[in-house]
C-alpha positions in Angstrom: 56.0 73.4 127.5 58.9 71.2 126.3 58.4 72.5 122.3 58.5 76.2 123.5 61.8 75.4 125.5 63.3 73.9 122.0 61.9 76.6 119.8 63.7 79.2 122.2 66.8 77.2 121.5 66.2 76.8 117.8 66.0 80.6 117.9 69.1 81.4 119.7 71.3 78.5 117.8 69.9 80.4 114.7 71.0 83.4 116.1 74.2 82.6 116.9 74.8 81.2 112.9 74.0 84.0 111.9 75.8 86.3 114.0 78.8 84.5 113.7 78.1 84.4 109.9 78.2 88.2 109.7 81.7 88.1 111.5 83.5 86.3 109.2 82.1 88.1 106.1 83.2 91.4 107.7 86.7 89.7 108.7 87.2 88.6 105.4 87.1 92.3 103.3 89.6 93.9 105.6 92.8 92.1 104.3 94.2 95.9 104.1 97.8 95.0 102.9 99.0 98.6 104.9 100.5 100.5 101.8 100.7 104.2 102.1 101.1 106.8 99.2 102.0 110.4 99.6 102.8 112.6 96.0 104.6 115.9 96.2 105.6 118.6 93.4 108.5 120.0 92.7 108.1 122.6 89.6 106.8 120.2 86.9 108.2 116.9 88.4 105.7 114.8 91.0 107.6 112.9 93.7 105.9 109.7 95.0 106.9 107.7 97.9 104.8 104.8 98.6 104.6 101.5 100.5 105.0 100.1 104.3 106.8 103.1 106.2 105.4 104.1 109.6 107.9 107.5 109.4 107.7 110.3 106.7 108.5 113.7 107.0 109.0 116.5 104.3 110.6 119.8 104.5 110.7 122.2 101.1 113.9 123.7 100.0 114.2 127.0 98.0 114.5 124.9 95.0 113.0 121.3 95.7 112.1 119.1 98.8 113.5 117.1 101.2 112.0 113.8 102.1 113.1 111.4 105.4 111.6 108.2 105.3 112.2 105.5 107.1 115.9 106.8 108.1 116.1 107.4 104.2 116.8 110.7 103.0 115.6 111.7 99.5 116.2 115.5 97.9 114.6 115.8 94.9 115.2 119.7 93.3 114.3 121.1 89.8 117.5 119.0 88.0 119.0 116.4 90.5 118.1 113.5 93.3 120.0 112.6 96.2 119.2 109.5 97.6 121.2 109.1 100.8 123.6 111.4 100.0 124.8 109.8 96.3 123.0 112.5 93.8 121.5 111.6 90.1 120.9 114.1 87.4 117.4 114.0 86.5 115.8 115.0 83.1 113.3 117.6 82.7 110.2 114.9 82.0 111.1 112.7 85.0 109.0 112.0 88.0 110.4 110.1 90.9 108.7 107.2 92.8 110.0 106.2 95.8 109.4 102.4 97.1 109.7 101.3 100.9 109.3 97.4 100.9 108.4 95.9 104.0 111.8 95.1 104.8 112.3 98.9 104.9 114.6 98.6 101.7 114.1 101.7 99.4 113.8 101.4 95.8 114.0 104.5 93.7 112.6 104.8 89.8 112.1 107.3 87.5 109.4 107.4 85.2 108.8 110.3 82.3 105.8 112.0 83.1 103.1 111.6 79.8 
């Protein structure tokens, strides 16, 4: 009777490895880092705003869009960006990627498209 007893526990300590096993693997592959990416177009030009932001709303204009993210507001129309209110002029082959670190900072850069 005694050796059933400890097989029943050998089981259930074997078990309980493995369960626990299967746990930590399926911890371990969800280290999502919590980066969003949203892409918009304007005419020929993509607009990309990407990173940790938890707030992001877009509204189009007659000639562009207007992005809020984060408290940050971003118009991007067929020639020009505004970024918080101080406007760029953009050139024809630029797209626009927008950067929200996780501080909430905003970093704007314009690539030529290929």
């Amino acid at each position: 009777m005694v050796w059933i007893m400890r097989g029943l526990v050998a089981i259930a300590l074997a078990l309980g490895l493995v369960i626990v096993i299967v746990v930590l693997i399926g911890n371990i592959g969800s280290g999502d880092d919590g980066t969003q990416v949203t892409a918009l177009t304007v005419g020929e030009r993509t607009v990309t705003v990407t990173g940790h932001y938890a707030t992001l709303s877009q509204e189009s204009l007659a000639d562009g869009v207007k992005v809020i993210v984060e408290g940050h507001e971003i118009m991007v129309t067929a020639d020009q960006l505004s970024v918080d209110g101080r406007a760029q002029v953009l050139e024809p082959e630029d797209n626009v990627t927008v950067t929200i670190t996780k501080d909430s900072e905003l970093r704007v850069t314009l690539e030529p498209s290929n």
